[in-house]
C-alpha positions in Angstrom: 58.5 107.0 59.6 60.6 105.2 62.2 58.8 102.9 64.8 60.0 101.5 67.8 58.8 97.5 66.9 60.4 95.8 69.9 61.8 95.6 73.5 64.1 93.3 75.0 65.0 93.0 78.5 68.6 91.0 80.0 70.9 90.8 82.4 74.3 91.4 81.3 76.3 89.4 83.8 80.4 89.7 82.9 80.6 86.8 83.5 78.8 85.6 80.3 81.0 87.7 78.2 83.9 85.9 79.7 82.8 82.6 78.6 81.9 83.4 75.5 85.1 85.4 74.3 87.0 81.8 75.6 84.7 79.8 73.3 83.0 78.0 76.3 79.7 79.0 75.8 79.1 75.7 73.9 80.2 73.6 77.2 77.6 71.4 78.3 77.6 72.7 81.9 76.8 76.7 80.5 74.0 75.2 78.0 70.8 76.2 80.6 72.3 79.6 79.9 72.6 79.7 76.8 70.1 77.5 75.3 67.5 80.1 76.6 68.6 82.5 73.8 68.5 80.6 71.1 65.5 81.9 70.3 66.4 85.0 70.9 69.3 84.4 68.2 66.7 83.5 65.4 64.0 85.8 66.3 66.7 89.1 65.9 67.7 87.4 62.2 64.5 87.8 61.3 63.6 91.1 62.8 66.6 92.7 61.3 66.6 95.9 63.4 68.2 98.8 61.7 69.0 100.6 65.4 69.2 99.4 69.1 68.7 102.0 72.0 70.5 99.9 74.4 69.9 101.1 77.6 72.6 100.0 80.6 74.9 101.4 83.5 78.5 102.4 82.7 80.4 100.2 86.1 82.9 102.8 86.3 84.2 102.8 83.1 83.5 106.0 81.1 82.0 107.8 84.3 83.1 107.9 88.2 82.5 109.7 90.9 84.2 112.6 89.1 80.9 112.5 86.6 78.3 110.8 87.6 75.3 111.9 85.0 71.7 110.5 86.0 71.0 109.9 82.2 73.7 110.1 79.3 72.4 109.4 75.6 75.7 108.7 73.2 75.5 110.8 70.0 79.2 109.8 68.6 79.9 107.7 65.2 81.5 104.3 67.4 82.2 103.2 71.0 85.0 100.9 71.5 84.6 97.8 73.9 86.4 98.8 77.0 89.3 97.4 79.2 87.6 97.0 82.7 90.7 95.7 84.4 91.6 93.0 82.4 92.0 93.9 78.9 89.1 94.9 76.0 86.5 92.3 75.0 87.3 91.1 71.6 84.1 92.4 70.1 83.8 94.8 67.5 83.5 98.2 67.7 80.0 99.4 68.3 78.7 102.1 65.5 76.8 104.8 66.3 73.9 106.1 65.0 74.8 110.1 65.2 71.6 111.5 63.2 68.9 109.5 65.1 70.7 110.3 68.5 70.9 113.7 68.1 67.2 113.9 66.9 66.1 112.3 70.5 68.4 114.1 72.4 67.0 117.5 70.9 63.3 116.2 71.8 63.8 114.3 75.6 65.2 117.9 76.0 62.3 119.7 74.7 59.9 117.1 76.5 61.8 117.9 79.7 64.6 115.7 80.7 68.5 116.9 81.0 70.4 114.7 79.0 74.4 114.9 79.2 75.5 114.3 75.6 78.6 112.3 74.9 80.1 111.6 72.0 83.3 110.0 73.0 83.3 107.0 75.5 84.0 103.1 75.8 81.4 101.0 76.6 81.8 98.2 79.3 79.9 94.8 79.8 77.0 96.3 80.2 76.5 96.9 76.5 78.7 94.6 75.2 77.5 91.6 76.7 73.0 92.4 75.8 74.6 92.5 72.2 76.9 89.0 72.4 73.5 87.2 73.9 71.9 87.9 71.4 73.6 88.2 67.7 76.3 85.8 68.8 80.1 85.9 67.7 80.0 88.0 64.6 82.8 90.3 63.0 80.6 93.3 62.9 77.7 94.2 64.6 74.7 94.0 62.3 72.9 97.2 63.4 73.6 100.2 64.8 73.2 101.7 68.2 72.9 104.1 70.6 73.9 103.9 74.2 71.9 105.5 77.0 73.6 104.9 80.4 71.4 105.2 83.3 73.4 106.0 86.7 72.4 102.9 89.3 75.4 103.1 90.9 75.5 105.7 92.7 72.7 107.0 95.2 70.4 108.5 94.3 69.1 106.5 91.6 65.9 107.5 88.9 63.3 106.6 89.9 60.8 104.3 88.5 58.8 106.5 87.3 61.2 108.7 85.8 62.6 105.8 83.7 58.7 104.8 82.7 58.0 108.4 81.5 61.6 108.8 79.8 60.8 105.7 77.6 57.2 107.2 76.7 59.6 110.1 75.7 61.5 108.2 73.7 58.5 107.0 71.8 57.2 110.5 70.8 60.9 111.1 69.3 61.2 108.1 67.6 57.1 108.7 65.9 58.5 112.2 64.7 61.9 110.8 62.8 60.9 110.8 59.3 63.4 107.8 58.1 61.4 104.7 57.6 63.8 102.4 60.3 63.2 99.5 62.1 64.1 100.5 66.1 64.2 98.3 69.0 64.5 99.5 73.2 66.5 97.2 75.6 66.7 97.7 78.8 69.2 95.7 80.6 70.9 94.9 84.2 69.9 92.5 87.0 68.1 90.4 88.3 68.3 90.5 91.9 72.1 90.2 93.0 74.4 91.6 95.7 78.1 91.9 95.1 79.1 93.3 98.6 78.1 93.5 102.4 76.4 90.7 104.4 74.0 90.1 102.2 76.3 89.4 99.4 74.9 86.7 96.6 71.5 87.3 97.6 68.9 86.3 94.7 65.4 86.5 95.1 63.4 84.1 92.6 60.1 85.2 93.5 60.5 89.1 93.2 61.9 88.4 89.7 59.6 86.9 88.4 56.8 88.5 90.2 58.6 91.8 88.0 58.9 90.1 84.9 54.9 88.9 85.1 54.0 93.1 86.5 56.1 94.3 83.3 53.9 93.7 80.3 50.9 94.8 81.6 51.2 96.2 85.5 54.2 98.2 84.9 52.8 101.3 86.5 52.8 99.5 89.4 56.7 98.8 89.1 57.2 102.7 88.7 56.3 103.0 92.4 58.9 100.9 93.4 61.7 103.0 95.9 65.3 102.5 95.2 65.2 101.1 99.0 62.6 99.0 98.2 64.8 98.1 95.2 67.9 97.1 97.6 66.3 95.3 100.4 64.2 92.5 97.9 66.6 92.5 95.4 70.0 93.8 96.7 72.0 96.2 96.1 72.6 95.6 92.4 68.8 94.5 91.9 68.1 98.0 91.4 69.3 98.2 87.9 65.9 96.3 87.2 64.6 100.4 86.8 66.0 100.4 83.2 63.8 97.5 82.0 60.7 100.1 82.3 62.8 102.7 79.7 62.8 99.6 77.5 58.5 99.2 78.7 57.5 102.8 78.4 58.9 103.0 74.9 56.3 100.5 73.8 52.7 100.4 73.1 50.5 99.9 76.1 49.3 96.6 74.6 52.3 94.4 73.7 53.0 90.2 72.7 55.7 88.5 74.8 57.0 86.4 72.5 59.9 84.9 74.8 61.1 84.7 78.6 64.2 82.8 80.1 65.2 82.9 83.7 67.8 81.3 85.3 69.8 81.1 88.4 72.4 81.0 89.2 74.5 82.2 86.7 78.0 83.9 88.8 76.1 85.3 92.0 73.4 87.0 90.3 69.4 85.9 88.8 69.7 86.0 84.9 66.6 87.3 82.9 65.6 88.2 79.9 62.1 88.2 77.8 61.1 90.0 74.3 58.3 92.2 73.7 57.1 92.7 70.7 54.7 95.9 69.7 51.1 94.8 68.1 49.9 98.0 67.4 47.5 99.5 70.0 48.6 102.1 72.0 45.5 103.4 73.5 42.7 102.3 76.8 39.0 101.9 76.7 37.8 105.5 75.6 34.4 104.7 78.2 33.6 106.1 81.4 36.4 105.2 84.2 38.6 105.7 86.8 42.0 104.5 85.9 44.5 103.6 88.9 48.2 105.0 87.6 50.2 103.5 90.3 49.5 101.4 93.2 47.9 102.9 96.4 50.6 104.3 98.7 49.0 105.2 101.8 51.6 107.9 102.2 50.8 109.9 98.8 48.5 112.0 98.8 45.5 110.9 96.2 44.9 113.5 92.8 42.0 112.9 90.8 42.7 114.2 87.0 39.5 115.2 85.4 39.0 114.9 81.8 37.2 117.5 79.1 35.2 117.7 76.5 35.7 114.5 74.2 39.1 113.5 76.0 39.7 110.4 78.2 43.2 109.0 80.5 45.5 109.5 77.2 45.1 113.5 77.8 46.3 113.3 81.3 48.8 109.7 80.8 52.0 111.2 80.7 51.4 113.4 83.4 50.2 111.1 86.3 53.2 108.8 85.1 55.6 111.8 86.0 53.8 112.8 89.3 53.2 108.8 90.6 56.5 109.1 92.5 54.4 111.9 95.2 51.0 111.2 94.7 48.3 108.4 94.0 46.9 109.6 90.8 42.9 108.5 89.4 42.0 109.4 86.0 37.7 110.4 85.3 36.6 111.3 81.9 32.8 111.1 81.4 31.3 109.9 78.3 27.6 108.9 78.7 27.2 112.2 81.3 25.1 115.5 79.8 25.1 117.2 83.0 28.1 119.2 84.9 26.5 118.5 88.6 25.9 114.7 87.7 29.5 114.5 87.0 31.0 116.0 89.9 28.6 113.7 92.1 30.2 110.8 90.0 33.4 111.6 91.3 32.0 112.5 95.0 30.8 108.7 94.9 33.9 107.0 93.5 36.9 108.5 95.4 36.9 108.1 99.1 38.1 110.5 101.4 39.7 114.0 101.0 41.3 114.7 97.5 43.6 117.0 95.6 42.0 117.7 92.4 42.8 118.9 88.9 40.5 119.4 85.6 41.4 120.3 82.2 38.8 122.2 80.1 35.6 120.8 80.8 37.2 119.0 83.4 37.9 122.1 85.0 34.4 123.1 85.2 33.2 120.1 86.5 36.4 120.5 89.3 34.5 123.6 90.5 31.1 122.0 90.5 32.7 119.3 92.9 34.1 122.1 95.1 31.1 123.7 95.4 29.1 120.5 96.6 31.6 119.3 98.6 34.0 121.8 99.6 35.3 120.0 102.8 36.5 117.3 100.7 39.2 119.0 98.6 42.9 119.7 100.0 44.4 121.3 96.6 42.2 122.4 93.6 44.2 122.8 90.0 42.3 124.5 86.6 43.9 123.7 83.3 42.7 125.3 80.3 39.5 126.2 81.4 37.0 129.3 81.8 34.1 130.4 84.3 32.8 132.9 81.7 28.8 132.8 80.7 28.0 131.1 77.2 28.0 134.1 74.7 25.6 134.4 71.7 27.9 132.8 69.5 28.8 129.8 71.8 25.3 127.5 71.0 25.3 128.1 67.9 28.7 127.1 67.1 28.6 123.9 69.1 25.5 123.0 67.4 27.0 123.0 64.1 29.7 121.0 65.7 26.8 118.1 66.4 25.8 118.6 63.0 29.1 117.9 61.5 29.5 115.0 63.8 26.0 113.3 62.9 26.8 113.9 58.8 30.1 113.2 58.4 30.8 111.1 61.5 33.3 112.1 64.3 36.4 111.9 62.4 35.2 115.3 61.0 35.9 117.0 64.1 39.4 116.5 64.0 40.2 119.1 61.5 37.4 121.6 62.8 37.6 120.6 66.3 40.7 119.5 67.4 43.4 121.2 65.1 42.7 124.7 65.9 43.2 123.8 69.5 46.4 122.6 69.3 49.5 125.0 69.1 51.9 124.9 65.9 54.5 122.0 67.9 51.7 120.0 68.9 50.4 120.0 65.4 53.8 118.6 64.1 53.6 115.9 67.0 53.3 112.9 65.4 52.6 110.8 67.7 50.8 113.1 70.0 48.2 114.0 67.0 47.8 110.1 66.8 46.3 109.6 70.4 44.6 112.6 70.2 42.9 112.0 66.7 41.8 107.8 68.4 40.8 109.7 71.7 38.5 112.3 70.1 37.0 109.3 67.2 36.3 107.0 70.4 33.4 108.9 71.4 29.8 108.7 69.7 28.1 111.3 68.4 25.6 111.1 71.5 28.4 111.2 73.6 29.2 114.4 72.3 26.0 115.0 72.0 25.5 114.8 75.6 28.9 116.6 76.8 27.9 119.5 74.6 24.5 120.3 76.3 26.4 119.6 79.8 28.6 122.5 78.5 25.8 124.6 77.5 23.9 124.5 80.4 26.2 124.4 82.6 26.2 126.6 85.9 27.6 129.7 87.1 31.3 129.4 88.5 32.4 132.5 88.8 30.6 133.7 92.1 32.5 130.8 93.6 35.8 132.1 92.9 35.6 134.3 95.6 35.0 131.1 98.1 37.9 129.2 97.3 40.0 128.6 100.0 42.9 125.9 99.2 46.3 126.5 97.1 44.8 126.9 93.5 46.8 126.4 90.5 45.8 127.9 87.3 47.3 127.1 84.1 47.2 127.8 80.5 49.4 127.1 77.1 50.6 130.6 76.0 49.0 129.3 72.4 45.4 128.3 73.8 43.1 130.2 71.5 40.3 128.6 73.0 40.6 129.5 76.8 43.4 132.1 77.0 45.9 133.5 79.2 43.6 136.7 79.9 41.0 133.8 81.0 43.2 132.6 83.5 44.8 135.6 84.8 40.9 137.1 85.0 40.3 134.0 87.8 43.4 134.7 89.4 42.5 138.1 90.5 39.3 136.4 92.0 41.0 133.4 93.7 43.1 134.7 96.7 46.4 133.4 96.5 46.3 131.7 93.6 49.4 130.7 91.2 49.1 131.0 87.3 52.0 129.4 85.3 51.8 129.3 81.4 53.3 126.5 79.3 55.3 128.5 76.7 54.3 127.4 73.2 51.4 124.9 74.6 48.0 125.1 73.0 44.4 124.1 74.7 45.5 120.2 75.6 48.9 121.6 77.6 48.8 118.0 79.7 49.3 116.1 76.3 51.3 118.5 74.9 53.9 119.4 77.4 53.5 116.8 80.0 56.7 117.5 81.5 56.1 121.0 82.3 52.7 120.9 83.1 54.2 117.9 85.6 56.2 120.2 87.3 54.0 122.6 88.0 51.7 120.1 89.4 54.3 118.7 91.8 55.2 122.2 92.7 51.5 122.9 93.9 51.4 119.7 95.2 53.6 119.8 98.0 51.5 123.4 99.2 50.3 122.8 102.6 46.4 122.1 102.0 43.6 122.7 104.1 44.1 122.0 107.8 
């Protein structure tokens, strides 16, 4: 299988390419520049990547204000260098890697984002110059790549967030390409610089590097960063930073850096640049938490995500990522709890103030509880995959021979009898997805779900409260959940005035994980309903 090993984040100042296409970049007065990849040079010999997904903004070049596409993945067999005013680099021609490309084009599609596909363009400094840092003066480039410009030249911007959850997106795609390949992300542009206006050759030192240290492991924080925000600390070019966290969400949560190198000033901008490299774990503590998504923005509204039965922050992940642009997302899973009303006091203690709230499966259950203790509390209540029917005779015993299986065989049994028939046909063929889930679901000990089971079993009755609920509701299933159905949902519609039920075509039972982008949308869709007065 293919696996994304590495990401590498640089400037690519022109002006770099200039001196090293007049055979200066050995001059004693550029060595602070380049001595900092030398490294960099030795390190990519050895790691001998078979494709790049270089990540840049096109300055004009193959897109203007007649086309100006928010994200454009290249699918074509080369890219020549291109003349930006004063004749073509004299690089090689950058090759393509047409199979691979049109394999993640076909899945950030299905996983929600509009790509514009092109398969003829040239490519300008921006991903010429990332590829003359770091392999040098060669007469071919030694591995293939695939362009994805990012427009942050013209307003509006993506934002942060978006680029975060586009490079989880490209993770999925590259876990589900069968050809054993060594892929590496970059993410380039920046550092703080300003070409134009008063402020023109502004650099900031201390938000750099205050970015680089947030990328490894705060980069959720960076996602929350405005465009304006962007512009007024790092100027008006500063904001190409945002493609560094395509590079960051491609990776595992937990990652080395290996390398960093800042300088300034090179030109009138901050150069930066620093390797990741993957080690392997791409999962949180499975114990009870809350999990802070983004940093607090007084101005979002806060949603707590609950979690169900046996799942923790990696069923709901993707989602808060994709909603921390409107709201100040908490994550509560629950191992250690066997009792619904206990757990909806847990969540009364830890979050302050009024809340919108959403709960998947169990989670959903436990959502209800919380609105019928504290009712007052609650602006916006959302129930994903869920039920408020009665346990039926075959319900205990069938969960009891689930605790059998768990305590003989251990919980990796549960995966084929558990969590496979909840899981619709293109989740099953998810690679990547069926990785998380299988480590979420084998985190938990047997008395965990030992205890979550007999919560579930005894929990109490829902449905009378239906009736009661008085805030926009959102209920949502997966058109493939076998375990709580459509008929489930559209059975607590009927009873909750004026609430909303949106299916996730060809989602199973853990639509969040699933189909995060949809289930996203219709989040941020109920979101912005006026709540309770």
């Amino acid at each position: 299988m293919a696996k994304i090993t590495a990401g590498l984040g640089t400037s690519h100042i022109p002006l770099l390419g200039h001196i090293i296409d007049k055979g200066d970049s050995g001059d004693e007065k550029w060595a602070p520049i380049f001595d900092g990849f030398q490294f960099t040079k030795q390190w990519i010999r050895e790691q001998k990547p078979d494709v790049v997904i270089l990540v840049y903004n096109d300055h004009a070049t193959s897109f203007d204000m007649k086309l100006i596409p928010t994200f454009a993945i290249g699918c074509g067999e080369e890219y020549r260098p291109a003349d930006e005013g004063y004749g073509a680099r004299p690089v090689p021609v950058v090759k393509g890697a047409p199979q691979l490309a049109w394999h993640i084009t076909e899945s950030l599609i299905q996983q929600g984002f509009d790509m514009t596909i092109v398969n003829e363009m040239d490519v300008d400094h921006g991903l010429t110059v990332p590829l003359s840092m770091v392999f040098g003066e060669v007469d071919e480039w030694p591995c293939q790549v695939i362009p994805l410009a990012v427009n942050t030249v013209v307003y509006p911007s993506p934002t942060g967030a978006r680029c975060l959850a586009l490079g989880n997106a490209i993770r999925a795609a590259i876990d589900q390409y069968p050809e054993d390949i060594n892929v590496q992300v970059w993410g380039t542009g920046g550092m703080s610089h300003q070409l134009l206006g008063e402020r023109a050759g502004l650099i900031n030192k201390e938000w750099d590097l205050a970015f680089m240290d947030d990328l490894k492991s705060d980069y959720h924080k960076l996602a929350a960063i405005s465009q304006v925000e962007y512009i007024r600390e790092s100027g008006t070019e500063g904001c190409e930073m945002v493609m560094w966290l395509i590079m960051r969400g491609a990776l595992d949560h937990d990652v080395n850096e290996v390398h960093r190198h800042y300088y300034v000033p090179v030109s009138n901008t901050a150069l930066g640049h620093l390797i990741y490299e993957s080690i392997g774990v791409h999962e949180q503590e499975a114990d009870m938490e809350v999990a802070n998504i983004v940093a607090p923005v007084a101005s979002r509204p806060r949603l707590v995500c609950l979690a169900g039965l046996l799942c923790d922050r990696r069923i709901w992940q993707e989602v808060a990522e994709r909603l921390s642009d409107v709201a100040r997302v908490e994550i509560i899973s629950f191992a250690g709890f066997d009792n619904l009303t206990l757990m909806a006091q847990y969540v009364l203690d830890n979050v302050d103030g009024d809340f919108a709230l959403a709960g998947h499966s169990m989670g959903g259950r436990v959502a209800l509880e919380i609105y019928r203790l504290a009712p007052q509390r609650i602006t916006h209540l959302a129930l994903l995959n869920t039920g408020v029917h009665p346990k039926s005779m075959k319900e205990v015993p069938g969960r009891m021979h689930l605790i059998h299986l768990a305590r003989t065989k251990g919980m990796a049994a549960l995966v084929p009898h558990w969590l496979f028939p909840m899981m619709s046909k293109s989740g099953l063929c998810n690679v990547h997805l069926m990785t998380d889930l299988k480590k979420m679901v084998t985190s938990y000990s047997v008395d965990d779900f030992n205890h979550q089971i007999h919560a579930l079993i005894n929990r109490p009755d829902a449905e009378s409260l239906l009736a009661h609920i008085s805030v926009p509701t959102l209920l949502l299933s997966g058109s493939d959940d076998v375990w709580s159905p459509v008929a489930q949902h559209q059975a607590m519609q009927r009873k909750i005035a004026g609430s909303v039920l949106v299916v996730i075509n060809g989602a199973g039972h853990m639509a969040p994980a699933e189909d995060p982008g949809n289930v996203a949308a219709a989040l941020r869709v109920w979101l912005e309903k006026a709540g309770k007065e």
